[in-house]
BALUMMAR-752584 format. One record per atom (N, C-alpha, C): x, y, z. Coordinates in steps of 0.1 Angstrom, whole numbers, padded with zeros to 4 digits, always signed. Layout:
// residues N
XYZ
...
//
This chain:
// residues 224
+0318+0024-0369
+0310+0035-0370
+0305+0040-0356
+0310+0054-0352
+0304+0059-0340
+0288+0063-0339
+0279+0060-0329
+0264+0057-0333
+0264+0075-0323
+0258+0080-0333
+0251+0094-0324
+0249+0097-0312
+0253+0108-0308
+0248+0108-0293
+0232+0113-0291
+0225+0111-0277
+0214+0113-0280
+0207+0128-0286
+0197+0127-0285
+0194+0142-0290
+0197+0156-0281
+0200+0162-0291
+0205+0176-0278
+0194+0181-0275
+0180+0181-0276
+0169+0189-0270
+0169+0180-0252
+0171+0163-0257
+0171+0158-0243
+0181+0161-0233
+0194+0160-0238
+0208+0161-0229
+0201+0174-0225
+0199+0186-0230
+0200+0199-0219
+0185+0193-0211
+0176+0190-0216
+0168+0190-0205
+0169+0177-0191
+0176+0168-0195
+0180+0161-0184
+0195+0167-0173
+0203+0170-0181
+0213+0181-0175
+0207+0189-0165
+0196+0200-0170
+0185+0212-0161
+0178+0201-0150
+0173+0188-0155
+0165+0187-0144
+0174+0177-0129
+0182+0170-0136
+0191+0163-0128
+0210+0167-0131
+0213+0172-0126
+0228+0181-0125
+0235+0168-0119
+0231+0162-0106
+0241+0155-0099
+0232+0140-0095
+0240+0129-0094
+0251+0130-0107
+0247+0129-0119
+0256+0129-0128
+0258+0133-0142
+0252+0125-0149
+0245+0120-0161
+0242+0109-0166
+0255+0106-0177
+0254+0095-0179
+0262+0088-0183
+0260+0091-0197
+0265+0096-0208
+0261+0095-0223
+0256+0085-0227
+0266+0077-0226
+0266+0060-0234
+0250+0056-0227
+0249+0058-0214
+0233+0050-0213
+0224+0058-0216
+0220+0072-0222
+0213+0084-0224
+0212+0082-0237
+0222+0079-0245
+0220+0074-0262
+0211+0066-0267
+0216+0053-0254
+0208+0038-0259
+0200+0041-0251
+0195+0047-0236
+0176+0051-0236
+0171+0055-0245
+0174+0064-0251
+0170+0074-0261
+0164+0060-0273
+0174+0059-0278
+0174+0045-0291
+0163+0038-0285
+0161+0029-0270
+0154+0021-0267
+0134+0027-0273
+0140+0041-0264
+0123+0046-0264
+0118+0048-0277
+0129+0053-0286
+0125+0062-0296
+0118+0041-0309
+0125+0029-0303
+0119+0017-0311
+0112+0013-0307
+0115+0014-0293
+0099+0010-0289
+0084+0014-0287
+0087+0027-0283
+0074+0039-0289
+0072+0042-0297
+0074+0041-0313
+0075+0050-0322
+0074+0063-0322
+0082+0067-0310
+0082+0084-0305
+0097+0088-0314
+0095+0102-0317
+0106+0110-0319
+0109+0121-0306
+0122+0128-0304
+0128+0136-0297
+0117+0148-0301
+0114+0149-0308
+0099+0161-0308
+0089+0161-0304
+0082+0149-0301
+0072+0147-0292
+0079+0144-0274
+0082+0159-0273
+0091+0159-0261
+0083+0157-0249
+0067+0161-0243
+0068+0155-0236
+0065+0140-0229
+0062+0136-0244
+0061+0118-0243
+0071+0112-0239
+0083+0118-0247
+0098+0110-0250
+0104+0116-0237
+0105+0125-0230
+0111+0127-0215
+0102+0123-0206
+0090+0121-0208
+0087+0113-0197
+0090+0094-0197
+0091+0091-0211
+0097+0075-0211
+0112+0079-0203
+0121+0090-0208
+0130+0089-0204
+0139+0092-0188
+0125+0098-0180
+0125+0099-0167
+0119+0088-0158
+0111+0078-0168
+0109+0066-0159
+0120+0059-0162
+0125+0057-0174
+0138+0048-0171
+0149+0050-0165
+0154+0061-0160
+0163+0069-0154
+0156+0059-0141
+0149+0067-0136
+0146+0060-0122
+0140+0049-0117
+0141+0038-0128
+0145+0027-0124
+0154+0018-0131
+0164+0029-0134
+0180+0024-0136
+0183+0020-0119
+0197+0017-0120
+0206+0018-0107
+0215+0030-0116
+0218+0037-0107
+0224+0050-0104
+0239+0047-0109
+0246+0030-0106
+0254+0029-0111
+0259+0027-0127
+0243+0021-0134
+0248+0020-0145
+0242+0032-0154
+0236+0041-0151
+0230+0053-0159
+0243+0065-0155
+0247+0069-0144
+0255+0080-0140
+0269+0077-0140
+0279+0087-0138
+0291+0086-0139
+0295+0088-0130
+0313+0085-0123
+0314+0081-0112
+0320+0098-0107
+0316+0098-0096
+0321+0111-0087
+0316+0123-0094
+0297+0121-0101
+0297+0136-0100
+0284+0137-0090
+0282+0135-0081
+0273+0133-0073
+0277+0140-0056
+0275+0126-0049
+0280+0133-0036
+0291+0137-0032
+0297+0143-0022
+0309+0152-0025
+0316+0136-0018
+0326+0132-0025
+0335+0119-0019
+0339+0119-0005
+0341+0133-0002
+0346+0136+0013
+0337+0134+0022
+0320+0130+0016
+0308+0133+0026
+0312+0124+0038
+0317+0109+0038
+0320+0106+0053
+0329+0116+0063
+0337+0126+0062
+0345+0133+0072
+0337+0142+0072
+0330+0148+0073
+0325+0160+0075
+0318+0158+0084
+0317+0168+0092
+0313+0171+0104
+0302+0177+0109
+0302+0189+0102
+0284+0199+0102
+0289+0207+0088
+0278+0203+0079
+0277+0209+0068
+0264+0208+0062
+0257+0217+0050
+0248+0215+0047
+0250+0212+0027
+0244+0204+0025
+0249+0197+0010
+0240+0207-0001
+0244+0222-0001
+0241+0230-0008
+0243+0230-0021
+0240+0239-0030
+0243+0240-0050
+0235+0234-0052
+0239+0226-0064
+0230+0218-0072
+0225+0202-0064
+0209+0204-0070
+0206+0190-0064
+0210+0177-0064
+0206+0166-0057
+0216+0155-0059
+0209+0147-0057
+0206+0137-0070
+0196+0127-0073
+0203+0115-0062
+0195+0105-0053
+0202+0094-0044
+0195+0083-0048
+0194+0070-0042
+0187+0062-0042
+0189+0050-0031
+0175+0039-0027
+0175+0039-0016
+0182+0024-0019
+0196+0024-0009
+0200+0010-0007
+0195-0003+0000
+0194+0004+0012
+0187-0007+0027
+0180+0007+0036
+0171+0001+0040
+0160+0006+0049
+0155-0002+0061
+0158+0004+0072
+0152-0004+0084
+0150+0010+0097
+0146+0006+0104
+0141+0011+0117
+0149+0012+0127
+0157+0023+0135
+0160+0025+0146
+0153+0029+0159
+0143+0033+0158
+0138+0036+0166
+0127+0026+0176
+0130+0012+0167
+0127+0000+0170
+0132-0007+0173
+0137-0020+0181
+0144-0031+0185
+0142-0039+0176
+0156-0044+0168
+0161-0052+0164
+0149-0068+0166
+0148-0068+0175
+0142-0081+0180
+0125-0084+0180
+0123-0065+0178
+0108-0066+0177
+0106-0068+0160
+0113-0061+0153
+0113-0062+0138
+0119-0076+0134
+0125-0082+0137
+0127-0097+0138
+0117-0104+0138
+0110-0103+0146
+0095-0113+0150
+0081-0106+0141
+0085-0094+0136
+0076-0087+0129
+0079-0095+0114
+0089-0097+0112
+0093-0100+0097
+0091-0112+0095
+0096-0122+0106
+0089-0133+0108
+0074-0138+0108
+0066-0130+0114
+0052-0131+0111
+0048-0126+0096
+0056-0113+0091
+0048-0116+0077
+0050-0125+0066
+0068-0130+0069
+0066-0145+0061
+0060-0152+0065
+0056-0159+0072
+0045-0171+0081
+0033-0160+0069
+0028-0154+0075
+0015-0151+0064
+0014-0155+0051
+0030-0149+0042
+0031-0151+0030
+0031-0169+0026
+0038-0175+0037
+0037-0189+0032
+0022-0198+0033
+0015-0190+0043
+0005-0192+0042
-0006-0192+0034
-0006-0179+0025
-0011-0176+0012
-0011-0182+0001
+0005-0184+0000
+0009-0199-0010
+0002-0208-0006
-0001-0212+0004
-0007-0231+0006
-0023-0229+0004
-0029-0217+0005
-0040-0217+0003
-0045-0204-0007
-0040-0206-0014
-0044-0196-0030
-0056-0196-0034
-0065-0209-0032
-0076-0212-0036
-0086-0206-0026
-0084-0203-0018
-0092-0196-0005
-0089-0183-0006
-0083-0178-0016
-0075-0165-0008
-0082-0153+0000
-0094-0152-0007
-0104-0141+0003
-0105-0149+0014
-0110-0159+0016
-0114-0166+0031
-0101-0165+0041
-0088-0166+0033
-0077-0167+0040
-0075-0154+0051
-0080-0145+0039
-0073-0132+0043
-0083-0122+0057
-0099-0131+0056
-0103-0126+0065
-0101-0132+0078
-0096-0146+0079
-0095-0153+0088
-0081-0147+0097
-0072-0144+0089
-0056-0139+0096
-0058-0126+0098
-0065-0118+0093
-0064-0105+0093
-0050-0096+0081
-0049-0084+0085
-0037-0078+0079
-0030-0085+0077
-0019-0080+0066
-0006-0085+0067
+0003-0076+0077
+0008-0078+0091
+0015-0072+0102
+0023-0062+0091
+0021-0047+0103
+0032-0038+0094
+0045-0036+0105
+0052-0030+0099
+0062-0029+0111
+0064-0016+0116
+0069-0016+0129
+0066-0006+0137
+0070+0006+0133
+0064+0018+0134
+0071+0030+0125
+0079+0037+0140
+0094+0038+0136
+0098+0048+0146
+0106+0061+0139
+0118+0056+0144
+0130+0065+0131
+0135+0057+0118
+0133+0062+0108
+0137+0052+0100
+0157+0054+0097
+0166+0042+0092
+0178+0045+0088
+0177+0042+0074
+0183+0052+0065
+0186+0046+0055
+0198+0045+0047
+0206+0036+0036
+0217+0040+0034
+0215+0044+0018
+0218+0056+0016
+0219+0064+0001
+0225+0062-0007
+0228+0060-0022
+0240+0063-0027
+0235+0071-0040
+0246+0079-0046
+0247+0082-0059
+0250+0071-0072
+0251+0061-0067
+0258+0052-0076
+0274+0047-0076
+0278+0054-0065
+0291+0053-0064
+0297+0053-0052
+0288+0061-0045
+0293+0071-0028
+0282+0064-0024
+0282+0054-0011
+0270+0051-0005
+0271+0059+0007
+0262+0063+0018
+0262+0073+0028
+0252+0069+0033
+0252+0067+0048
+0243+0068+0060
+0234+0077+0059
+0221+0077+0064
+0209+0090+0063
+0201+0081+0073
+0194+0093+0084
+0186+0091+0093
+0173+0101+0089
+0162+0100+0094
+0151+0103+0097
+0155+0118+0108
+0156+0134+0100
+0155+0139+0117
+0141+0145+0119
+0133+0147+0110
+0118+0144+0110
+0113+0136+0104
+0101+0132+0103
+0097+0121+0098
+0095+0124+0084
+0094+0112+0074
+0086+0112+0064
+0083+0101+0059
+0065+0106+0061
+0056+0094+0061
+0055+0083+0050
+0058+0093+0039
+0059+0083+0027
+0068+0070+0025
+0079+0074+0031
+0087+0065+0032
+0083+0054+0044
+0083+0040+0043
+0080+0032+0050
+0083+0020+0054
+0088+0010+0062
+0097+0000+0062
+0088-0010+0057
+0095-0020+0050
+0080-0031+0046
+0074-0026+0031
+0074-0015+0028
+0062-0013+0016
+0072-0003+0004
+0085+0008+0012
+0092+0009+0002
+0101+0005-0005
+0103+0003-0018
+0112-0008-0025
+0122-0002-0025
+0138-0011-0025
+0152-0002-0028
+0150+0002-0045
+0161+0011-0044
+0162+0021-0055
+0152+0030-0057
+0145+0031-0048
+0132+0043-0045
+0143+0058-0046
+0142+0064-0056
+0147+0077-0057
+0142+0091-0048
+0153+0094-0047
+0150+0107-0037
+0165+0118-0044
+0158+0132-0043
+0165+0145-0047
+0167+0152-0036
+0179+0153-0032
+0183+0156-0018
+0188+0170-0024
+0181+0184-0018
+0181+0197-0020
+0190+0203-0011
+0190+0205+0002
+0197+0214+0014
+0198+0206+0023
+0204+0193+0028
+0206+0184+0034
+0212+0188+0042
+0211+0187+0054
+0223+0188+0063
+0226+0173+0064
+0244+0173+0070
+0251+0164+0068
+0257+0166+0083
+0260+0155+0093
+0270+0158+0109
+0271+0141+0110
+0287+0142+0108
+0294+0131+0113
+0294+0126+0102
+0295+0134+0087
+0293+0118+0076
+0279+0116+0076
+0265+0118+0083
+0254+0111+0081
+0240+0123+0080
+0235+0117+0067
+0227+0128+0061
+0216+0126+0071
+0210+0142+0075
+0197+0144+0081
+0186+0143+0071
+0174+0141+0069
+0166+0142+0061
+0153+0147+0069
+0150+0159+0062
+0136+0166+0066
+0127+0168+0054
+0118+0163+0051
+0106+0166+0043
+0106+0176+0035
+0111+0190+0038
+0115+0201+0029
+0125+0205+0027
+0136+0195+0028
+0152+0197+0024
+0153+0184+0006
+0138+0178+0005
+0144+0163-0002
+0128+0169-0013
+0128+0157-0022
+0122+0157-0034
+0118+0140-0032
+0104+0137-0031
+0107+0123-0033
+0101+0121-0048
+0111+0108-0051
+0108+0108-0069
+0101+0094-0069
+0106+0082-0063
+0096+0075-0063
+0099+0062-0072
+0101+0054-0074
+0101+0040-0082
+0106+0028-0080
+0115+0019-0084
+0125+0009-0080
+0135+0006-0087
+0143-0004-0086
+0155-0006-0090
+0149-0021-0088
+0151-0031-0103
+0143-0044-0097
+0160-0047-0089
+0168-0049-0096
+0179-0057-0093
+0179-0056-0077
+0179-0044-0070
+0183-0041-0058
+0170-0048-0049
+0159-0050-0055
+0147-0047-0047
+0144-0063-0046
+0151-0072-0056
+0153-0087-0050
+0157-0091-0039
+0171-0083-0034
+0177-0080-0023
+0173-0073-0012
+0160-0071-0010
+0156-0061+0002
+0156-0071+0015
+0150-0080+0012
+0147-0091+0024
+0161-0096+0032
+0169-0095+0024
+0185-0103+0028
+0194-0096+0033
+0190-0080+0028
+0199-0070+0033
+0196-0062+0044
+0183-0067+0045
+0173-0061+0060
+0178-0071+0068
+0171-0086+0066
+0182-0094+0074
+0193-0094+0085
+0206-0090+0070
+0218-0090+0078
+0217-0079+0088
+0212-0063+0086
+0211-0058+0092
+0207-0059+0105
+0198-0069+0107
+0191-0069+0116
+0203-0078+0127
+0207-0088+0122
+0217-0099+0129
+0226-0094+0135
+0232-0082+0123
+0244-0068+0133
+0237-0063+0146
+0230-0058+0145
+0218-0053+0153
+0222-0063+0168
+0216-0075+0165
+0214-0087+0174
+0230-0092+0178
+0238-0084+0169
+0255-0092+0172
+0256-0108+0173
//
């Protein structure tokens, strides 16, 4: 027996609000199914039921809610100067670190905030006392940030060419969603300016286990 597709009041309104990439049917069915048993919500009480179905979207991974290649243009590494016009294009964040810092300062920066964290573990029972005695937990240096994007499918380099504050090394989690509007794109590597993007905001647990290890390695390239 073929099980229904989801409701068509949602398909057009996820279609209208996210075009690129595509959502996947098969996972837009079973969100739908999940919300509609676990809320006792119907597709009529539409703005309850799209808004369960925009938090789950964005903290899916991109790979298992969307479909492959309707997103960033495949070609996006050759391209040279272009701007990623049309429809918008939902991303999300892979790895995040700092260029505009030394490798070696962010090293000793990440090292100090585990030393803190293990320190917290050994003394849980103090924890206010702990925390006034060390002070902060160290943040890490804000310069340029790098980040690597994907649709779910297409991952792609993105730099900082003005700042945005929101985003921040240390405190934002991978699969943090972003809607990339009028991007410019030179050499394959997306620019990001504050009013070319959309930030959407959440996580991806699977990826965000992985943040510490994939900052890491990054850093070791860095260090060669």
């Amino acid at each position: 027996m073929v099980e229904p597709a989801a409701p068509a009041n949602i398909v057009k309104w996820v279609n209208e609000q996210y075009p690129r990439p595509a959502l996947d049917p098969v996972w837009l069915r079973d969100c739908c199914s999940w919300i509609a048993h676990s809320y006792s919500l119907s597709p009529t009480d539409f703005p309850q039921f799209s808004s369960h179905v925009t938090s789950q979207f964005f903290q899916s991974s991109l790979a298992d809610s969307t479909l492959p290649n309707t997103g960033l243009p495949q070609n996006i590494h050759t391209i040279k100067r272009a701007r990623l016009t049309g429809l918008p294009c939902l991303v999300e964040i892979r790895a995040i670190s700092d260029i505009g810092n030394s490798a070696f300062s962010l090293m000793n920066v990440r090292q100090n905030r585990m030393d803190r964290a293990d320190l917290a573990g050994l003394a849980r029972e103090d924890e206010e006392d702990a925390e006034e005695d060390e002070g902060p937990v160290p943040k890490y240096p804000r310069g340029m940030l790098r980040l690597e994007l994907s649709d779910g499918f297409t991952t792609v380099e993105a730099v900082e060419y003005r700042s945005i504050p929101q985003l921040e090394l240390g405190v934002t989690p991978l699969g943090y969603k972003i809607l990339l509007k009028d991007v410019q794109i030179r050499r394959g590597i997306i620019f990001l300016e504050p009013q070319t993007i959309e930030l959407k905001g959440h996580q991806t647990e699977d990826h965000e286990v992985m943040q510490d290890e994939i900052f890491l390695r990054s850093l070791r390239r860095r260090l060669g």
